[in-house]
N, C-alpha and C positions, 0 to 999 in steps of 0.2 A: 341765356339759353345756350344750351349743347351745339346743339343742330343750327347751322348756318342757314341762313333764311331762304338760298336756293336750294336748297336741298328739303325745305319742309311741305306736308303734301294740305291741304285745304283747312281752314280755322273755323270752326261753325262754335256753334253758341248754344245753350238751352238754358231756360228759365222755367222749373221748375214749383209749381206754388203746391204748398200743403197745410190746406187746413186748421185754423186754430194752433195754428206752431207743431204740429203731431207729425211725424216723419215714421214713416215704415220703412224698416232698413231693408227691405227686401232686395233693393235696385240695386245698392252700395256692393255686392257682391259678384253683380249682374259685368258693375262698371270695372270693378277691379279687374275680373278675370279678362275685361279686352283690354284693360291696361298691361296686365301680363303676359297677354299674346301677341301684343304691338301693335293693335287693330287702332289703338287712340291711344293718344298722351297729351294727359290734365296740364294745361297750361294755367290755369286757375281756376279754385273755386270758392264763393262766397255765400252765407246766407243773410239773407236780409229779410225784416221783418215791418210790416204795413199794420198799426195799429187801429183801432175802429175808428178814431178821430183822425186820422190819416198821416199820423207823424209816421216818417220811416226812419230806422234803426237797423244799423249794420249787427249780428248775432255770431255768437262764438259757437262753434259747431255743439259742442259740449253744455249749450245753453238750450238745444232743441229738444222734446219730447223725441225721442226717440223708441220705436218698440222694435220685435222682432231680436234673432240671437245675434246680430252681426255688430262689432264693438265700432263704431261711426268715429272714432278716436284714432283709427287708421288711415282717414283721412287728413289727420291735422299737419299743417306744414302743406298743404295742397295750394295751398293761395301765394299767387305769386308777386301779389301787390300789381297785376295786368290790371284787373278789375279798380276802376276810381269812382271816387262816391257818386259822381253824375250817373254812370252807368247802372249802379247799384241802384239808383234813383229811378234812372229811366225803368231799369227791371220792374219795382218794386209798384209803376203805376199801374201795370200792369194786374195788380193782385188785388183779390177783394180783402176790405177791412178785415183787420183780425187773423189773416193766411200770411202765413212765411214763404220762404222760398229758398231752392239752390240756385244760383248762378256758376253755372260750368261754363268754361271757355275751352276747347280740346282741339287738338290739331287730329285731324285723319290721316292718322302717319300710313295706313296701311295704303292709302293714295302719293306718298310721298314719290317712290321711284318714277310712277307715272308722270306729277305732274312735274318735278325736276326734267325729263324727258321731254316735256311739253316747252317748258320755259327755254331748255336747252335749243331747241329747235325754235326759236321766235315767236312760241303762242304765247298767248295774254288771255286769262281768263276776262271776257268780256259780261258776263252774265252769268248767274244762276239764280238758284233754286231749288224749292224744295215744295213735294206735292203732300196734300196732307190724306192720309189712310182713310180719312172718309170720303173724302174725292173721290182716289182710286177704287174704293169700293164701289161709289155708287154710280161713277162710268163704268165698272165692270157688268154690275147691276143692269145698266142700260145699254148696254153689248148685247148681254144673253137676250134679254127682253126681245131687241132688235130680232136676233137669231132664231126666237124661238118661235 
């Protein structure tokens, strides 16, 4: 890696599943442009694939059904060999029979000068997290309610 590992800003992870191997490129365009703006930087990515009998299978990006106009072949070279088969493993329990998957691993470079300033100053990330969208709606849901 480029970037010296005080200087990098938080590593999160998604895993991805789609359907019957079928990927819509709609997202791939979505990811590139905050790659372009420095908002993230792809530290690896991987697809794997969970067969109905449950065997998993590491897949060549270029092996996915892919629709939509965006050429998914601009990813290739993304994988930086971070991801190891356990992980891919562990992703892939995750998925119902028959569904593939991406596995992203991405640094939040747009957090990087923050948390370098953190670290720089003697903080230690002790904890996080991550709240999921339907949570936050349905506490929001039970705010107004409250309110109204």
């Amino acid at each position: 890696m480029e970037t010296a590992i005080e200087d990098m800003g938080p590593v999160d992870y998604l895993v991805v599943e789609f359907p019957e191997n079928r990927l819509d490129g709609e997202a791939f365009p979505l990811l590139m442009d905050l790659v372009d703006r420095g908002v993230v930087r792809v530290l690896d990515l991987a697809f794997v694939a969970k067969a109905e009998d449950g065997t998993v299978t590491g897949i060549d990006l270029r092996e996915l059904d892919a629709t939509g106009d965006f050429d998914v072949t601009v990813l290739e070279g993304a994988s930086s060999g971070l991801l190891g088969d356990d992980d891919l493993a562990e992703a892939a329990a995750a998925l119902a029979p028959g569904a593939a998957a991406g596995v992203l691993v991405y640094e939040n470079a747009w957090a990087a000068p923050f948390a370098s300033a953190l670290r720089r100053g003697g903080g230690q990330l002790v904890a996080s997290g991550r709240v999921p969208v339907q949570a936050l709606l349905a506490a929001l849901d039970a705010t107004e309610a409250v309110g109204a």
